[in-house]
Residue, then its C-alpha position, 0 to 999 in steps of 0.5 A: x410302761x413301767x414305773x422307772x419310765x414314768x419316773x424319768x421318761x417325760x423330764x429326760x425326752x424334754x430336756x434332751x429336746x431343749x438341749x438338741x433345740x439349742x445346739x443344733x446350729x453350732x458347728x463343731x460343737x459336740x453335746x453330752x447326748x452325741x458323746x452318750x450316742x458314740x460311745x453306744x454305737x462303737x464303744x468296745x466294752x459295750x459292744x463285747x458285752x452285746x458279743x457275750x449276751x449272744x453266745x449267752x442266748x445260744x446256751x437255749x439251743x444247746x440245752x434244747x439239743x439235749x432232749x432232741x432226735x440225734x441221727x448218727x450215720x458211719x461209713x468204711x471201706x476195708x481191704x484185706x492184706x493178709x487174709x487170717x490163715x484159718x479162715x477160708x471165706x473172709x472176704x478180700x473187701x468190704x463197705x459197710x454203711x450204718x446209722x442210728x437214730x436215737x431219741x431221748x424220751x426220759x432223762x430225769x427232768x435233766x433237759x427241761x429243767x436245764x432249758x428253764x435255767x439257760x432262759x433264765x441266765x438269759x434273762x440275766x444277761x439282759x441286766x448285766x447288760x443293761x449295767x454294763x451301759x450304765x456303767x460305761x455311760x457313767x464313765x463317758x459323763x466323767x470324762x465329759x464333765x473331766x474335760x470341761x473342769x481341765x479346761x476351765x482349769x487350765x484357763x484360769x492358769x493361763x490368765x494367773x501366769x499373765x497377771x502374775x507376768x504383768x505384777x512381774x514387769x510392774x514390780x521391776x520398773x517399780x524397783x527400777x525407781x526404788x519404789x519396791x525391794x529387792x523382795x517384793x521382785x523375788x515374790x513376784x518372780x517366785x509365784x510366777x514360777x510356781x504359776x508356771x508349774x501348775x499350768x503345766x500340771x493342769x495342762x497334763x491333766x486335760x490331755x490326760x482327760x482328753x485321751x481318756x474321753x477318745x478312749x471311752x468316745x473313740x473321738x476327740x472331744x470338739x468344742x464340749x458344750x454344758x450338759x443338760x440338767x438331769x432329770x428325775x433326780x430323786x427328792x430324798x434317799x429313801x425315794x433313791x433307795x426304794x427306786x434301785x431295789x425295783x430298777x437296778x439291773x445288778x440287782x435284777x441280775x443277781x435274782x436270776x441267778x440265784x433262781x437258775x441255780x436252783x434249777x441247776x440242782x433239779x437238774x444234778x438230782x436226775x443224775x441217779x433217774x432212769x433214762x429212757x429212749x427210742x432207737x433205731x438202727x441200720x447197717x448195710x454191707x457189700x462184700x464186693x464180690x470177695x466173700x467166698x462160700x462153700x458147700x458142704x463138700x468143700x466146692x466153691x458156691x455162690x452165696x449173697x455178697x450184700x448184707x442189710x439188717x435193721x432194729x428198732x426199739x426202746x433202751x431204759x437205763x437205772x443207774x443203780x451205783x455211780x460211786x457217789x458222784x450224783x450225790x456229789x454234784x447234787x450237794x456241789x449245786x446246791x452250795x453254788x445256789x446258796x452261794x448265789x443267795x448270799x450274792x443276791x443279799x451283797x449285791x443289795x447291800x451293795x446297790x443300797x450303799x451306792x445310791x446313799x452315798x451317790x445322793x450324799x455326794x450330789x447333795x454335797x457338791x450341789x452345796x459346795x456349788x453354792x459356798x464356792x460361788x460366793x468365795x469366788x464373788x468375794x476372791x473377785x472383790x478383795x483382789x480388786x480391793x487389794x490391787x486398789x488399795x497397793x496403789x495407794x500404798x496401803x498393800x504390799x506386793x505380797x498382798x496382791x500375790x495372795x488376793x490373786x492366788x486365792x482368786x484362782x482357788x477359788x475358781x477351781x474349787x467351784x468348777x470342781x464341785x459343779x463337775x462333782x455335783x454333776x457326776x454325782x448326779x449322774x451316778x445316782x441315776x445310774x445306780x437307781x436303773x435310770x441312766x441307760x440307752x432307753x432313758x436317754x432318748x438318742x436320735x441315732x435310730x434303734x437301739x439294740x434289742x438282745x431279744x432280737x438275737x434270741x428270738x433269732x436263735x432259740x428255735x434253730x435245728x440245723x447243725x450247719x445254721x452258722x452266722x457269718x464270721x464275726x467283725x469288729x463293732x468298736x471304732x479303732x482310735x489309732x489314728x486319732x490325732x494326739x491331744x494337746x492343751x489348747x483351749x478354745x478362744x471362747x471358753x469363758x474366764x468366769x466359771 
């Protein structure tokens, strides 16, 4: 077990336990982890990226195939139509069958050097994808958590505009009686208009959140429920930092590249190397009863009409002048290694700026969380006190209109910052190694294993070994039903 399991292993079984524990008798409704569990079973992203580490795996075999026996093997059939005037015995037909067996003996360390940089691009290619996931999961926790806040939000807009509807009617009969002006209706009438507008904003913004989360899930976000608290969240930056630069997989990624070009160079530098090989060929040819033979008085005679030949041995080549190119390419691979060093070195950067600013983003919502709750409690208070004290004729209309919009400020901000703190959070797993397939312990059977497809393919010698002909692995969302704003009865007012 590595140290990255350690870390995360046992908090993220255990709260994934609890959560499935907790919803599992709720009909209809879908959990972070069964969006999570979608989106890696048919999300094309991720699916094609698997396609792309498989045609990676098979870059072994045809390396492989560089060093081993190739066998040739041609057939023809001639026939003379106009036989050359000076020559009396060539034959009307012929058939002819050859074949050459060739086998590489010495290339200069070009085969074994390019099968150890192909395994290592492998290797590569297993982190990329592993980045790959954590990069769609952290898009699926977005547009989770996306969905939820729209909803809230449109929630709280719905409830503004039927308070703002009711101040609305109270301000006409109140007017109606001269108890309030012709402006205090106006004000009403203005905010409720305005209200009216930002809940057809937020309404636009769910639908775009739903058909984004159908984009990324491939089906329609159904009664989402809370997330679970993430686990093994780090307790400083420091301990983030020192996590990523062991566990992220861009990093992992990077440092096999630069290592597999720096056997792309061994392998350029056995361009100007001998080369060495075994053959051995075979020809065969029947005349077909056509070839004419004389004697040496000029009579016809019979003669053979089937020729066999055969050789065998061994072909050493010494390149002595290839106008440079060898040295060409050995220089041209060796700036591709010391630029995939200085890729290696920005990847890091890269990777080191990321979790500080996913931990500084966490810790900051996490207190805006806090600062939000509590203008939320006091928005609720001073609304109620307004409204109170306008009964009495202490506040004006006005008052009210603002004490209600505050309120709904308030609400949005503090769901905002607890998706915020969330997608942060989520973020920095990710960007520490710690937020993909085999940290989130889903219930949907095996995970995919790249080394199965390797293993499947790294020894094959048949030329005609073929797979079967590719299918799609990603669910299609063209009939997914178009998304509205409806937001369910249950959801809570209260964020």
């Amino acid at each position: 077990m590595t140290a990255r399991h350690v870390f995360v292993g046992r908090s993220v079984a255990a709260v994934l336990l609890l959560m499935t524990s907790a919803l599992a008798g709720m009909a209809r409704a879908e959990t972070l982890q069964g969006a999570l569990a979608k989106a890696y079973r048919a999300n094309p992203t991720l699916t094609g990226a698997r396609a792309q580490q498989r045609a990676t795996d098979e870059n072994v075999s045809i390396r492989k195939a560089d060093g081993r026996p190739a066998l040739d093997t041609a057939a023809s059939y001639s026939e003379s139509v106009l036989k050359p005037t000076i020559s009396f015995t060539s034959p009307q037909r012929t058939a002819s069958a050859n074949a050459q067996l060739s086998v590489p003996i010495y290339a200069g360390g070009a085969v074994r050097n390019g099968v150890k940089a192909a395994k290592i691009r492998v290797e590569a290619g297993r982190a990329d994808l592993r980045a790959t996931e954590a990069s769609v999961f952290s898009r699926v926790v977005a547009a989770y958590m996306d969905v939820i806040r729209d909803s809230a939000i449109v929630s709280f807009n719905m409830a503004n505009v039927n308070a703002l509807e009711v101040n609305l009617q109270a301000s006409n009969d109140r007017f109606e009686v001269g108890d309030l002006t012709r402006t205090d209706v106006a004000q009403s009438e203005s905010r409720l208009a305005l209200a009216r507008s930002d809940l057809q904003t937020a309404e636009a913004n769910l639908i775009t959140s739903r058909e984004n989360f159908i984009a990324l899930v491939g089906s329609p976000p159904d009664d989402l429920q809370p997330p679970p608290a993430l686990p093994g969240l780090p307790a400083s930056p420091e301990t983030a930092v020192q996590v990523a630069l062991a566990d992220n997989p861009d990093i992992l990624a990077s440092k096999k590249v630069r290592e597999a070009a720096r056997y792309d160079v061994r392998v350029a530098k056995a361009g100007p190397l001998p080369k060495l090989s075994a053959f051995s060929t075979g020809a065969y040819t029947n005349f077909l009863n056509t070839q004419e033979y004389f004697d040496r008085l000029g009579n016809p005679t019979s003669g053979a009409q089937v020729n066999k030949q055969a050789a065998a041995g061994v072909q050493l080549t010494l390149p002595l002048y290839q106008g440079g190119r060898p040295a060409a390419q050995v220089r041209q691979s060796q700036a591709v290694e010391a630029q995939a060093m200085e890729q290696e070195i920005e990847v890091e950067r890269g990777v080191i700026a990321q979790t500080r600013s996913a931990y500084a983003s966490w810790q900051a919502s996490l207190q805006s969380i806090q600062s939000n709750q509590k203008a939320v409690e006091a928005a609720d208070l001073s609304l109620e006190g307004v409204r109170a004290e306008n009964s009495v004729g202490s506040r004006t209309i006005l008052d009210i209109l603002n004490a209600e919009q505050e309120t709904l400020n308030a609400k949005v901000q503090l769901v905002s910052a607890r998706r915020n703190a969330y997608v942060a959070g989520f973020s920095l797993l990710a960007a520490m190694g710690h937020a993909e397939a085999d940290d989130l312990n889903f219930e949907t059977g095996a995970l995919y294993d790249p080394v199965v497809n390797y293993d499947r393919v790294k020894g094959k010698w048949f030329d005609w070994d073929f797979d079967p002909a590719p299918t799609p692995q990603a669910t299609r969302t063209v009939d997914t039903p178009v998304q509205n704003a409806n937001v369910p009865a249950g959801l809570a007012q209260q964020p």
